[in-house]
Backbone bond lengths (Angstrom), bond angles and torsions (degrees), N, CA, C in turn:
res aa  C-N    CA-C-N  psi(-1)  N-CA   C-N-CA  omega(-1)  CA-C   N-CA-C  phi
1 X - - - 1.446 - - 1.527 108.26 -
2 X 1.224 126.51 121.30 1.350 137.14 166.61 1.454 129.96 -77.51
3 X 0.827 146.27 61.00 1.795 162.66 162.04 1.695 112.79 -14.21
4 X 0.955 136.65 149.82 1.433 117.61 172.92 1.781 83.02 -137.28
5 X 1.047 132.33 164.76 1.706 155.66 176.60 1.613 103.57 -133.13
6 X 1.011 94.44 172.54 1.443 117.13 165.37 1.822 102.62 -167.31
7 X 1.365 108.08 123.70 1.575 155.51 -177.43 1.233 111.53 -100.53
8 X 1.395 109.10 116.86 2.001 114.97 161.22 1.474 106.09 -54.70
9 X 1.048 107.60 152.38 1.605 120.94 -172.72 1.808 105.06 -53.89
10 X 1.569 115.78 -39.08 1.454 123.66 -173.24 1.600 104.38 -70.17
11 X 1.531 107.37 -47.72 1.920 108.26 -164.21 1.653 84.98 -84.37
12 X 1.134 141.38 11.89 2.218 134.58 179.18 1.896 83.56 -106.06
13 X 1.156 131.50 -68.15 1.175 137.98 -177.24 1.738 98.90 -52.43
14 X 0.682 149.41 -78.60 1.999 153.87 -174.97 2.026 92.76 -38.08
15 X 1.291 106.42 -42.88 1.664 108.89 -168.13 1.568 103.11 -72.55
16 X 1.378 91.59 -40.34 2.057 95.43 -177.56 1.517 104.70 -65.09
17 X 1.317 110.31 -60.85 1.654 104.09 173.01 1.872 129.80 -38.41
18 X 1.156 80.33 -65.77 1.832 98.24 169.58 1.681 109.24 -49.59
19 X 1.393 131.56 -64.85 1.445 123.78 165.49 1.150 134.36 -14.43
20 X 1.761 87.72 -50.37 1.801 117.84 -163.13 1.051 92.42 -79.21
21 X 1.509 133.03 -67.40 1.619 129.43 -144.94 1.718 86.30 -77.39
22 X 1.385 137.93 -65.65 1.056 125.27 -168.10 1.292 130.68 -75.26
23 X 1.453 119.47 17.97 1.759 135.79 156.20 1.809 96.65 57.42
24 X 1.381 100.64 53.75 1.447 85.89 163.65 1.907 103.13 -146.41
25 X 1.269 115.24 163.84 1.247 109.57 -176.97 1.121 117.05 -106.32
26 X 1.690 121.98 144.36 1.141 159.99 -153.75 2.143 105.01 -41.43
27 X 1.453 96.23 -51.02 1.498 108.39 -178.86 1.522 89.93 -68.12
28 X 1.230 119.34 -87.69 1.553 113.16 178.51 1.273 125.58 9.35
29 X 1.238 86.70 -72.68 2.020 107.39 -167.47 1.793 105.75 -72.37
30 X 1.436 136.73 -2.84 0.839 147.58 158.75 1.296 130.43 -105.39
31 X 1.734 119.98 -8.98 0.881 124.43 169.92 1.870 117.42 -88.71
32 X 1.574 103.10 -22.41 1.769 127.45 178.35 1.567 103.53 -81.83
33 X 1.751 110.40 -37.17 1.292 97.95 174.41 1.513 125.97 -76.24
34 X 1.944 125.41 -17.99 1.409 141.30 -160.91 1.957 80.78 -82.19
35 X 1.471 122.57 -37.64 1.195 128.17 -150.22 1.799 104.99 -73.61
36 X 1.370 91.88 -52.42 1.406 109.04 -163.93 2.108 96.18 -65.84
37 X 1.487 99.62 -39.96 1.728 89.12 179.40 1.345 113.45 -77.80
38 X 1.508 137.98 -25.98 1.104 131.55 168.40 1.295 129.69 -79.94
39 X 1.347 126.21 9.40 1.493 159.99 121.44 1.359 107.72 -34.74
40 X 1.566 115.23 -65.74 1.480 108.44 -136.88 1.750 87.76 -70.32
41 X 1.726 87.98 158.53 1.582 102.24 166.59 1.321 113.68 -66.98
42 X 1.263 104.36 178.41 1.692 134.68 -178.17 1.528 94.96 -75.74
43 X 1.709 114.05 117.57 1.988 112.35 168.91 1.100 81.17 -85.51
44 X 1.354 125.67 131.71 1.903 147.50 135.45 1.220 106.60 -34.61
45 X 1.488 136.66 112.98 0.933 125.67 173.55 1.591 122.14 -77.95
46 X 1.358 131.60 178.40 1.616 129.29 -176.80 1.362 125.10 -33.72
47 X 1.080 120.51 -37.84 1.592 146.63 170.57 1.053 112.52 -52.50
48 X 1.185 117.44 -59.12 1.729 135.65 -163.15 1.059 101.18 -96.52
49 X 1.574 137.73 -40.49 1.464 99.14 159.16 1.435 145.30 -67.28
50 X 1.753 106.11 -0.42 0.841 121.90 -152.74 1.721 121.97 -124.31
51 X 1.925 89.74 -12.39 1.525 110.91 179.04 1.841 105.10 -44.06
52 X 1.351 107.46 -62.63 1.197 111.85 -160.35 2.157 121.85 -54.24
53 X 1.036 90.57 -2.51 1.300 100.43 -168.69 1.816 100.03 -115.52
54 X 1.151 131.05 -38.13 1.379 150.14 -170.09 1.581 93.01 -41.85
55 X 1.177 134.42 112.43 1.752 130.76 160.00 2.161 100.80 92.51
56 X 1.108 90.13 -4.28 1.651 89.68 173.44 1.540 126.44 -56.85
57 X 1.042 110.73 -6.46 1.612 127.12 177.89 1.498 113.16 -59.72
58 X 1.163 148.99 56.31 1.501 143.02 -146.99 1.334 99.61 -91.96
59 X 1.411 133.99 -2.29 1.461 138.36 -158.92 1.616 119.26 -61.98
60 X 1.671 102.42 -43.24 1.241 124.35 172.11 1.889 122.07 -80.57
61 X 1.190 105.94 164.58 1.882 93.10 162.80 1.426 104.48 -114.54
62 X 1.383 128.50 159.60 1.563 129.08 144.15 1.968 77.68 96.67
63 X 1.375 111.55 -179.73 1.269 151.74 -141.21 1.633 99.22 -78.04
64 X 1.045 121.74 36.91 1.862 117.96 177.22 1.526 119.61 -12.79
65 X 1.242 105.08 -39.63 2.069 116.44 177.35 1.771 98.83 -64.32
66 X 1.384 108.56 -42.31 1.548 112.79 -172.96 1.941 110.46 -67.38
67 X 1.366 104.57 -35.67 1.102 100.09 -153.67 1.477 105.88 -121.92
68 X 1.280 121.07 25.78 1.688 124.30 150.73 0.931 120.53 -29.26
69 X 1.268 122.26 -85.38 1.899 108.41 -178.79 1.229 130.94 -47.19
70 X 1.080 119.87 -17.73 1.538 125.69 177.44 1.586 100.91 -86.24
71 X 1.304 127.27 -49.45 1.763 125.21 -163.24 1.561 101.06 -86.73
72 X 1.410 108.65 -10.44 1.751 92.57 172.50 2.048 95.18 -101.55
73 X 1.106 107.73 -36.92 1.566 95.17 163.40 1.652 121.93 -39.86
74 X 1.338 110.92 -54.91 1.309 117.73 179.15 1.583 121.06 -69.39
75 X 1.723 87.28 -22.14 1.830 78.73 172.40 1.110 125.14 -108.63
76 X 1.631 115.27 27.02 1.717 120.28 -176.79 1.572 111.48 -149.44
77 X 1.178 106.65 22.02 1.311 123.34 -165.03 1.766 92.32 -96.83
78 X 1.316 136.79 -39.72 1.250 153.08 -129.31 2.032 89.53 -124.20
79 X 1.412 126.45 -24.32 1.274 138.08 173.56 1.327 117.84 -63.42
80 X 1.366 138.10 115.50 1.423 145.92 -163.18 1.120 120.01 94.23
């Protein structure tokens, strides 16, 4: 399969250099880079790293979101 791109004049000039100094060819170096991203794993996004912990607080009973002001009242009231 043949691909065609189009490159800003600065990132076509950076590719010619890079080719050159590192003696490898153009298909190559695009065929290792298509490889290496369709390789890479799945990034977990914020959620998913984070599902497992989300509501883990079991310390309290009943609605913790409801009852903030009261359980940090009760727990800093007794401080100093």
């Amino acid at each position: 399969m043949s691909i065609t791109i189009d490159l800003n004049p600065r990132l076509e000039k950076e590719l010619a250099s890079f080719v050159e100094r590192e003696k490898i060819d153009v298909s190559l170096l695009f065929q290792q880079f298509l490889e290496d991203l369709m390789r890479e794993k799945h990034q977990p996004t914020a959620w998913e790293l984070g599902q497992e912990g989300f509501g883990a607080d079991k310390t309290h009973e009943g609605d913790i979101a409801q009852n903030t002001k009261s359980l940090l009242k009760a727990r800093f009231n007794n401080v100093g």
